[in-house]
N, CA, C and O atoms as a GROMACS GRO file, in nm:
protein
  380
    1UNK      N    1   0.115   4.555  -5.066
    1UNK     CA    2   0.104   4.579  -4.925
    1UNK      C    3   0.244   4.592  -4.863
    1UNK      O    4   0.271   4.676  -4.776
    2UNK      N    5   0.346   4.486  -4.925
    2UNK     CA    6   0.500   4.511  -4.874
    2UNK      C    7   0.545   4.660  -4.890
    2UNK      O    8   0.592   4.726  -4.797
    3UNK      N    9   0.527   4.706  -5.013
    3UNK     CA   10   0.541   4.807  -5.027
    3UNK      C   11   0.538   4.917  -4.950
    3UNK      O   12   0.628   4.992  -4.913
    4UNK      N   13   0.375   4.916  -4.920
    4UNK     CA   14   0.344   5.030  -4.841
    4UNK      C   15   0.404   5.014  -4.691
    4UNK      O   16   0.418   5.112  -4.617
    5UNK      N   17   0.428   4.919  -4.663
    5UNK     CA   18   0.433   4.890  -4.517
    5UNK      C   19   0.631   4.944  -4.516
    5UNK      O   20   0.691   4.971  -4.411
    6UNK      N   21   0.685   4.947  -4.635
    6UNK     CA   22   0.792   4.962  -4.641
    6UNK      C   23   0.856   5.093  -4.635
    6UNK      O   24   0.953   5.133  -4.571
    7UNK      N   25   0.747   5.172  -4.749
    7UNK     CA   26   0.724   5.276  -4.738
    7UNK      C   27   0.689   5.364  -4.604
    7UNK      O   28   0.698   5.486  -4.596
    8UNK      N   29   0.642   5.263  -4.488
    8UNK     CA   30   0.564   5.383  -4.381
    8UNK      C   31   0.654   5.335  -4.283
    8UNK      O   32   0.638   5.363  -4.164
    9UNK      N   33   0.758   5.254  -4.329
    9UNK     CA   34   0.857   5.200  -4.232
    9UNK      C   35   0.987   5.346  -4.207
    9UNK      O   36   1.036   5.418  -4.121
   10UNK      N   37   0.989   5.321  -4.337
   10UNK     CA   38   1.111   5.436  -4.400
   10UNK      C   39   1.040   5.587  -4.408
   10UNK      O   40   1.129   5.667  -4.438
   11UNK      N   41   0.943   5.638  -4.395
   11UNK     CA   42   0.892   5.734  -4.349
   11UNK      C   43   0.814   5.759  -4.234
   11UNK      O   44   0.693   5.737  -4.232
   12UNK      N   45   0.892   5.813  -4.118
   12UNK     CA   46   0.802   5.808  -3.971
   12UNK      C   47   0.712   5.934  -3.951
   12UNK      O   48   0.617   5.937  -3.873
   13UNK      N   49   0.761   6.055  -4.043
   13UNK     CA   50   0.616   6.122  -4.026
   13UNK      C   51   0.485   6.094  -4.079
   13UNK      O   52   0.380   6.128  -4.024
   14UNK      N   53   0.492   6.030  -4.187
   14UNK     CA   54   0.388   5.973  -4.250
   14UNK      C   55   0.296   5.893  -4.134
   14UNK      O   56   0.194   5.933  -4.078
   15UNK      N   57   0.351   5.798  -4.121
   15UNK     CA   58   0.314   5.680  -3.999
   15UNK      C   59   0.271   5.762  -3.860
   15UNK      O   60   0.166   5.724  -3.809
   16UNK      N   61   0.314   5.828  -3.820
   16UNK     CA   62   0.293   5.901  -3.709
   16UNK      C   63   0.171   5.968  -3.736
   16UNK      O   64   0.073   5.946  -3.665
   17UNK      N   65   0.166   6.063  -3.847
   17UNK     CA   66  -0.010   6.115  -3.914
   17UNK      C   67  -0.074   6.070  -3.919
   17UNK      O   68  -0.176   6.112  -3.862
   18UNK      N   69  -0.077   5.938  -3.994
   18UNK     CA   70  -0.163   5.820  -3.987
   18UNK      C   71  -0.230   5.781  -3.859
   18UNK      O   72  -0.351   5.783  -3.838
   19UNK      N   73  -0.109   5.734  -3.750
   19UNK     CA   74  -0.141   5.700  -3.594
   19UNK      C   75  -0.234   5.821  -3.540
   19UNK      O   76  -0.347   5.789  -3.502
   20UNK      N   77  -0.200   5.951  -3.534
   20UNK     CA   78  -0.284   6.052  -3.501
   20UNK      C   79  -0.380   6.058  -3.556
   20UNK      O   80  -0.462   6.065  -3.463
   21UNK      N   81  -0.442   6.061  -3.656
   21UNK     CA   82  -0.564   6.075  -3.733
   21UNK      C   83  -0.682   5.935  -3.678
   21UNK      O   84  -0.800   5.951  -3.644
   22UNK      N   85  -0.612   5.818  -3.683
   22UNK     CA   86  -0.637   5.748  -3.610
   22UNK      C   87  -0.686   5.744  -3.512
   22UNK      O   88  -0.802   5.705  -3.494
   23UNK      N   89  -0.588   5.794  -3.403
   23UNK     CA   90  -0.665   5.784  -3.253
   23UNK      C   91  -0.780   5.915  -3.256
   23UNK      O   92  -0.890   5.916  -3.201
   24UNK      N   93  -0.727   6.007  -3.326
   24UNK     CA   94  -0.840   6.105  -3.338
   24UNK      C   95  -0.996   6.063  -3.374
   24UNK      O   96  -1.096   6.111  -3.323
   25UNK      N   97  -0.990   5.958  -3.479
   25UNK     CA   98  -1.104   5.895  -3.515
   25UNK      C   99  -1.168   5.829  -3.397
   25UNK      O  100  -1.276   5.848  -3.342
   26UNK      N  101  -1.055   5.736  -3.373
   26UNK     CA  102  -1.114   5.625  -3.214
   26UNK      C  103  -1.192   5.718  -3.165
   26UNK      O  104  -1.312   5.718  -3.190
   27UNK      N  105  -1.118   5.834  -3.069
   27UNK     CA  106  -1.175   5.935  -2.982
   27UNK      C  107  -1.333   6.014  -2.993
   27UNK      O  108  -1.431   6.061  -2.934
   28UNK      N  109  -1.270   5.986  -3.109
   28UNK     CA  110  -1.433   6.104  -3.173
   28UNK      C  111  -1.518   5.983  -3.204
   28UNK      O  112  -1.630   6.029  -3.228
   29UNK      N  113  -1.522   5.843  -3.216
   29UNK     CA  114  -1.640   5.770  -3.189
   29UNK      C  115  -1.653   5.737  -3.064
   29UNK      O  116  -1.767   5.706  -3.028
   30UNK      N  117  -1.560   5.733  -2.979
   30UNK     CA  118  -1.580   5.668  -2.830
   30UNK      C  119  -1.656   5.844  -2.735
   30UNK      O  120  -1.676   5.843  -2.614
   31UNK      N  121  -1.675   5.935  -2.798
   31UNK     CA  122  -1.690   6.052  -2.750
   31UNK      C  123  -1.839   6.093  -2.791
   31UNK      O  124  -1.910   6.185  -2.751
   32UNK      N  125  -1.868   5.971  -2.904
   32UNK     CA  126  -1.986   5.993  -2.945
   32UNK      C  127  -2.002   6.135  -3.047
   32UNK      O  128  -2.117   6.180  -3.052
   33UNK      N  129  -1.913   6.194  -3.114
   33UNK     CA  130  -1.909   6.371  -3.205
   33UNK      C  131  -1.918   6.262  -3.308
   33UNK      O  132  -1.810   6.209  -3.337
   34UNK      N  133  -2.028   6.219  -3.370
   34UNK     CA  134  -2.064   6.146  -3.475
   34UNK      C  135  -2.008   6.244  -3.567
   34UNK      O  136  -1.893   6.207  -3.593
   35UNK      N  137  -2.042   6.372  -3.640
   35UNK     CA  138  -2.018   6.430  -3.747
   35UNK      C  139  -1.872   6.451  -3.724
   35UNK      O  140  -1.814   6.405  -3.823
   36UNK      N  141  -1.788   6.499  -3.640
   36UNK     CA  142  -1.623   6.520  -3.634
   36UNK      C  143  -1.566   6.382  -3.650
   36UNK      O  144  -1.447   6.394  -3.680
   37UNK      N  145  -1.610   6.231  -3.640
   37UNK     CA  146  -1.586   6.097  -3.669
   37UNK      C  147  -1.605   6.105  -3.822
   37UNK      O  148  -1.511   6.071  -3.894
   38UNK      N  149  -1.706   6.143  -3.870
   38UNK     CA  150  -1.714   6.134  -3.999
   38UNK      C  151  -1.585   6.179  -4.085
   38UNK      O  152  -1.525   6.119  -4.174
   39UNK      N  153  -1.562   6.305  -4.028
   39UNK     CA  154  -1.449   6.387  -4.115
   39UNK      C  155  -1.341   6.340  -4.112
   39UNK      O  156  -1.278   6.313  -4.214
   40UNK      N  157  -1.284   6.316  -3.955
   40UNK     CA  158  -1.157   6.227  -3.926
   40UNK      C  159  -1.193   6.133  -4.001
   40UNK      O  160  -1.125   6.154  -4.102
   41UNK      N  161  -1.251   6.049  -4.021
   41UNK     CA  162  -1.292   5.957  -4.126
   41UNK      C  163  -1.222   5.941  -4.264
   41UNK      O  164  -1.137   5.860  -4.303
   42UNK      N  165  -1.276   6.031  -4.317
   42UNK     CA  166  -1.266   6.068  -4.409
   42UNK      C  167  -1.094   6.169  -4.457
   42UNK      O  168  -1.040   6.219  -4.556
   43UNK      N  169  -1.075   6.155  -4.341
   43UNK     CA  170  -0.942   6.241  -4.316
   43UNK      C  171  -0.797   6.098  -4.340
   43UNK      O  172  -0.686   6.087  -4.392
   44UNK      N  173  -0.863   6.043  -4.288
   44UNK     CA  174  -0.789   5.900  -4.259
   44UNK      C  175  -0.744   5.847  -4.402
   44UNK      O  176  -0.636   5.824  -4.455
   45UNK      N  177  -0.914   5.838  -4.452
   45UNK     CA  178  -0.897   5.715  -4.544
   45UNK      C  179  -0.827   5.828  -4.671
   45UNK      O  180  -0.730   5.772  -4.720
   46UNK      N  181  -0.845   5.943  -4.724
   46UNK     CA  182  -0.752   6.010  -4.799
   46UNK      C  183  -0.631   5.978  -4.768
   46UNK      O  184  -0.564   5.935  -4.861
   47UNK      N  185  -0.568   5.987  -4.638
   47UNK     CA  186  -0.384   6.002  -4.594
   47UNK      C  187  -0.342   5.851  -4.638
   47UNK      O  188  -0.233   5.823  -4.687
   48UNK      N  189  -0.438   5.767  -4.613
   48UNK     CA  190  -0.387   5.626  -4.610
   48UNK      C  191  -0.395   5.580  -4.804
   48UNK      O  192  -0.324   5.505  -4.871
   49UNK      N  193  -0.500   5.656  -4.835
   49UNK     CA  194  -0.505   5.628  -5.005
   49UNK      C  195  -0.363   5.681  -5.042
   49UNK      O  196  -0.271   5.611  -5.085
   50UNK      N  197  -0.359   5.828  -5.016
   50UNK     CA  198  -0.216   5.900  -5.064
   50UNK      C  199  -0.115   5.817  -5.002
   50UNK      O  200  -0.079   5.734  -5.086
   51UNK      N  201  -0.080   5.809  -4.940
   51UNK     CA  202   0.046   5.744  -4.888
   51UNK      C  203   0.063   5.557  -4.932
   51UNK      O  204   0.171   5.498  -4.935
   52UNK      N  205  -0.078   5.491  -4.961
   52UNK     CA  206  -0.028   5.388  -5.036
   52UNK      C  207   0.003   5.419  -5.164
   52UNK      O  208   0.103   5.372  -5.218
   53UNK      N  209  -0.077   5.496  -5.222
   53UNK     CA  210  -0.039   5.578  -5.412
   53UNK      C  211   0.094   5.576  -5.400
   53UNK      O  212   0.149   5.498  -5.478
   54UNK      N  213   0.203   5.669  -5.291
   54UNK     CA  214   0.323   5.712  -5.344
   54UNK      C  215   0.389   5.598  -5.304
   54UNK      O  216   0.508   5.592  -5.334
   55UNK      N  217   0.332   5.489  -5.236
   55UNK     CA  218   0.423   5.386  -5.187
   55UNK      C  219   0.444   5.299  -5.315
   55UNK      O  220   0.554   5.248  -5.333
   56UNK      N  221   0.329   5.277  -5.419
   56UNK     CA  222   0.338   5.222  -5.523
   56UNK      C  223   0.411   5.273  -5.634
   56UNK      O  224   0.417   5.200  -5.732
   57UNK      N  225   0.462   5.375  -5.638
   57UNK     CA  226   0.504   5.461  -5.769
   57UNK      C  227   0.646   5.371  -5.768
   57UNK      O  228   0.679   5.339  -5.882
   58UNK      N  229   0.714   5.336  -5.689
   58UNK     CA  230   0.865   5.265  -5.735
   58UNK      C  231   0.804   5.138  -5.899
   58UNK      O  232   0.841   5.124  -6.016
   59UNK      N  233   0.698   5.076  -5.808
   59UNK     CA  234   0.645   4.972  -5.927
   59UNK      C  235   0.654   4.998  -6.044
   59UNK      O  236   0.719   4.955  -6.138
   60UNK      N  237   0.559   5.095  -6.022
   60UNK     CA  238   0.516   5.177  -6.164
   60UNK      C  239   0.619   5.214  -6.266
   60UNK      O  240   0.613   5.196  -6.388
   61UNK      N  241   0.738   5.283  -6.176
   61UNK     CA  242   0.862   5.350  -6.202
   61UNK      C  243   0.918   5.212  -6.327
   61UNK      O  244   0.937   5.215  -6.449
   62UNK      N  245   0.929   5.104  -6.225
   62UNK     CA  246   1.060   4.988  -6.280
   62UNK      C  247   0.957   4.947  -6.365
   62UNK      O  248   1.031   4.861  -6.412
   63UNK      N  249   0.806   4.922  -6.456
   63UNK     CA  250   0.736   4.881  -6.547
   63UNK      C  251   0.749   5.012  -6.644
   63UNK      O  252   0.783   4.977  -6.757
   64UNK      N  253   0.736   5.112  -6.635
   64UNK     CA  254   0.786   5.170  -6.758
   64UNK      C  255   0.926   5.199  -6.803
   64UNK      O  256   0.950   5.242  -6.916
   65UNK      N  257   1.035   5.171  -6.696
   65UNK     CA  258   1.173   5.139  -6.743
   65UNK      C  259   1.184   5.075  -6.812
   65UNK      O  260   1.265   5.089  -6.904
   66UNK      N  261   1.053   4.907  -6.790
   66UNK     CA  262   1.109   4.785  -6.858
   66UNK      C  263   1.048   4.862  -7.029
   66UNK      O  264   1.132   4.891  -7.115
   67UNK      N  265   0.917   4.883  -7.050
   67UNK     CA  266   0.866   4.914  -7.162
   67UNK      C  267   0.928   4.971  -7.208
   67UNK      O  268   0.947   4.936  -7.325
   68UNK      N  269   1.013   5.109  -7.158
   68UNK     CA  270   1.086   5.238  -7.248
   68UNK      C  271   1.228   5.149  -7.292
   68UNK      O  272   1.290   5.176  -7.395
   69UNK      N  273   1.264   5.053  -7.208
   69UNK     CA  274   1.389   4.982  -7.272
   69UNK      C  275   1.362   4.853  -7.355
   69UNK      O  276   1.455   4.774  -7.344
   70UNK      N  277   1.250   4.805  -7.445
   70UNK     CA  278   1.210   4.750  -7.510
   70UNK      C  279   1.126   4.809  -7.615
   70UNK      O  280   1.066   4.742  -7.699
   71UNK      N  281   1.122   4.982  -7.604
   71UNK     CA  282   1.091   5.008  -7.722
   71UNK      C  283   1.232   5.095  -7.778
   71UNK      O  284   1.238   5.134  -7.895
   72UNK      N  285   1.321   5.114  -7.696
   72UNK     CA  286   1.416   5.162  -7.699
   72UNK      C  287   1.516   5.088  -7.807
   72UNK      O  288   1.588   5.145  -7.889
   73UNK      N  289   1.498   4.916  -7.779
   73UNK     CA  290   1.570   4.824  -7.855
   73UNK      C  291   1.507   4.841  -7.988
   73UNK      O  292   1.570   4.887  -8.083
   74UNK      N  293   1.361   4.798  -7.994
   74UNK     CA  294   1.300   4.815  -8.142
   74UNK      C  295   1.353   4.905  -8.192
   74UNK      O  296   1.416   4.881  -8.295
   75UNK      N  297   1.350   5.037  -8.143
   75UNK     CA  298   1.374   5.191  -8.240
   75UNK      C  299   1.541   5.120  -8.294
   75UNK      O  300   1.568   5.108  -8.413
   76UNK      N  301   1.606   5.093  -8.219
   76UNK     CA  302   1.781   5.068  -8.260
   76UNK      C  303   1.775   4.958  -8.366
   76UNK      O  304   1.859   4.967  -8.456
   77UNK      N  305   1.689   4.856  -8.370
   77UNK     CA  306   1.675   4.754  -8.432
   77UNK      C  307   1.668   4.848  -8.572
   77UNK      O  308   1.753   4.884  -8.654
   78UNK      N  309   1.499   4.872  -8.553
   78UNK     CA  310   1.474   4.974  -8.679
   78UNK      C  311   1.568   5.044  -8.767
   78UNK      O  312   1.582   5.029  -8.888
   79UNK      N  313   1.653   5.153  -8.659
   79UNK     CA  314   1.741   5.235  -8.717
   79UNK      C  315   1.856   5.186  -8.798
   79UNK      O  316   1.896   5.211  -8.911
   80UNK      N  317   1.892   5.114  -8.708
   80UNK     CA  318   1.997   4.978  -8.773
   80UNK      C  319   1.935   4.946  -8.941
   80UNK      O  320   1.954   5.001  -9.049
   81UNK      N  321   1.853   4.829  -8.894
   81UNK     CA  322   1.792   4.816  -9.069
   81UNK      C  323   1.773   4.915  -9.198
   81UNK      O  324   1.772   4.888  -9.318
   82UNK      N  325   1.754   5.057  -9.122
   82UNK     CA  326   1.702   5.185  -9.225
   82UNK      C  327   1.896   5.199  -9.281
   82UNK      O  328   1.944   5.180  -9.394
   83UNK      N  329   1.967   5.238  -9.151
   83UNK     CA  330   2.087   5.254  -9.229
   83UNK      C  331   2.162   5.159  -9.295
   83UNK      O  332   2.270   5.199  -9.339
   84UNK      N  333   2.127   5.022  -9.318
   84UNK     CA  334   2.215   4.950  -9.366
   84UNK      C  335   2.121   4.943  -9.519
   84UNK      O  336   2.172   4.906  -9.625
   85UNK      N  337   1.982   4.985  -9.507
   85UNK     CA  338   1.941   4.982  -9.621
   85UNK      C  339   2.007   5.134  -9.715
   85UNK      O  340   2.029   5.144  -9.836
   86UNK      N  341   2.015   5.178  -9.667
   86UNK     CA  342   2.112   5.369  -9.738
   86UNK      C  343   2.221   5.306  -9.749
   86UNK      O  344   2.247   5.333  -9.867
   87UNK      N  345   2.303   5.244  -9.714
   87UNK     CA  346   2.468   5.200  -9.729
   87UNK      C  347   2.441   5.076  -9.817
   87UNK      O  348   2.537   5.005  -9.848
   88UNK      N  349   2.343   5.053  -9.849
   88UNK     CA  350   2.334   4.943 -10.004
   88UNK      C  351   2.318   5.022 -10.106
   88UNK      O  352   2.388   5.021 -10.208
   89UNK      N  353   2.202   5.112 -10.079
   89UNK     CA  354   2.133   5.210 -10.199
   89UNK      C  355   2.298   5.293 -10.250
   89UNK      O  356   2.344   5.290 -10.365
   90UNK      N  357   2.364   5.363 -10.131
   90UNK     CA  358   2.458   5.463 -10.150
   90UNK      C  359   2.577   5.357 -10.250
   90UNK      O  360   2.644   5.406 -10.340
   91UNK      N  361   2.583   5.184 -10.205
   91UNK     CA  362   2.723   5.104 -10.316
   91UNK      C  363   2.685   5.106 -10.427
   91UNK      O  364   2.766   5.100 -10.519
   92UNK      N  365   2.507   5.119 -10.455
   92UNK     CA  366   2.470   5.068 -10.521
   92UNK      C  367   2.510   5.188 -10.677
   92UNK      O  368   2.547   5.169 -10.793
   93UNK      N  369   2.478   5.297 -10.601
   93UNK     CA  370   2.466   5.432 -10.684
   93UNK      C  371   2.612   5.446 -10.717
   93UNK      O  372   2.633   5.496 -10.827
   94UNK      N  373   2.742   5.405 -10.629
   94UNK     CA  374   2.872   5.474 -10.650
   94UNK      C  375   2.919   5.307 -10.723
   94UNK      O  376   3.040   5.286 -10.718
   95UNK      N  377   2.853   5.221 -10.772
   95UNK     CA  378   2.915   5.133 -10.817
   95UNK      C  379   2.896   5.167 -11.027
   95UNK      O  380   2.950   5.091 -11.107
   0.00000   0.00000   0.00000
């Protein structure tokens, strides 16, 4: 929720769409256009899904940093072990 709220802090057109779609909704129930409430409706709750989605992607971002730099170590680990096993085989052959 910090997130998003951070996100719609640091983006004012976003927030401003939101606010409009909004009062558009209010309006169109206080106006009684039941079916144009529906859509604004529905207009709303998409902008507010999308705009929390991209508010979350930093998360997302820094959890596969952490994974790609912990498989990153294994592979070096690995590689490490493969070449020190060739630089035994290679004393072994020139001895």
């Amino acid at each position: 929720m910090d997130n998003w709220l951070n996100y719609l802090s640091f983006n004012p057109v976003v927030s401003l769409a939101l606010v409009v779609v909004l009062v558009l909704f209010l309006f169109m129930v206080f106006r009684k256009f039941i079916k144009w409430a529906l859509i604004s409706f529905v207009i709303l709750a998409v902008a507010v899904g999308l705009s929390y989605n991209e508010a979350q992607k930093p998360d997302l971002f820094k959890k596969l940093q952490k994974q790609s730099k912990g498989i990153l170590k294994d592979g070096e680990k690995t590689a490490n072990k493969a070449i020190e096993r060739v630089k035994k085989e290679i004393e072994k052959k020139n001895k």
